[in-house]
C-alpha positions, 0 to 999 in steps of 0.5 A: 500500500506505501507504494500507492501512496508514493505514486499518488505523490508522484502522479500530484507532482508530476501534474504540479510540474506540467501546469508550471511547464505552462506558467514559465512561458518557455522558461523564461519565468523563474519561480515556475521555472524553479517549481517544475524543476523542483515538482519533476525531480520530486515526483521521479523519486516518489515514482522510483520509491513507488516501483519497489513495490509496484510492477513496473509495467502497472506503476508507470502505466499508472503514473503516466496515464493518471498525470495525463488525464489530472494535467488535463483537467487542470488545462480544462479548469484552471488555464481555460482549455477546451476539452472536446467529446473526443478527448474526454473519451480518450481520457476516459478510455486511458482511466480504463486501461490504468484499471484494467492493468490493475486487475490484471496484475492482481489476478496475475499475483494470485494465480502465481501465489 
């Protein structure tokens, strides 16, 4: 269960990181500039504590997919960014396949146990 936590940690900086690589305007802002640094070198090393515990292939599929669609929505809420019915289901298709890895990986550890 710790590693969760780590990749929820790493999935919040990493969406952290992408919403500054926004607000630095081609890293030409400093305290941005600084945050994504700082966000993207924290959420590799909470997604590194996270793969100790965690499948490789679930963890980063998880990390990236979940950064995506958070990154996303914070495009949609906070810098005013459309989201067509297309992407949403993209999105929502991406949360579907996090789930499915998910499952897949469970039941691959019971059948192994």
């Amino acid at each position: 269960m710790k590693g969760y936590l780590y990749i929820m940690i790493a999935i919040i900086l990493e969406v952290l990181g992408a919403s500054m690589l926004k607000l630095s305007e081609g890293f030409t802002m400093l305290t941005p500039t600084l945050i994504l640094i700082g966000a993207y070198c924290l959420s590799f090393l909470f997604l590194i504590l996270a793969l100790k515990t965690i499948a490789l292939s679930v963890g980063y599929s998880i990390w990236a997919g979940v950064g995506t669609v958070g990154t996303a929505f914070v495009g949609y809420f906070f810098f005013k960014e459309s989201l067509s019915l297309l992407n949403l289901i993209g999105l929502v298709i991406i949360i579907v396949g996090v789930i499915l890895l998910n499952i897949a990986t469970n039941q691959l550890k019971q059948v192994t146990s």
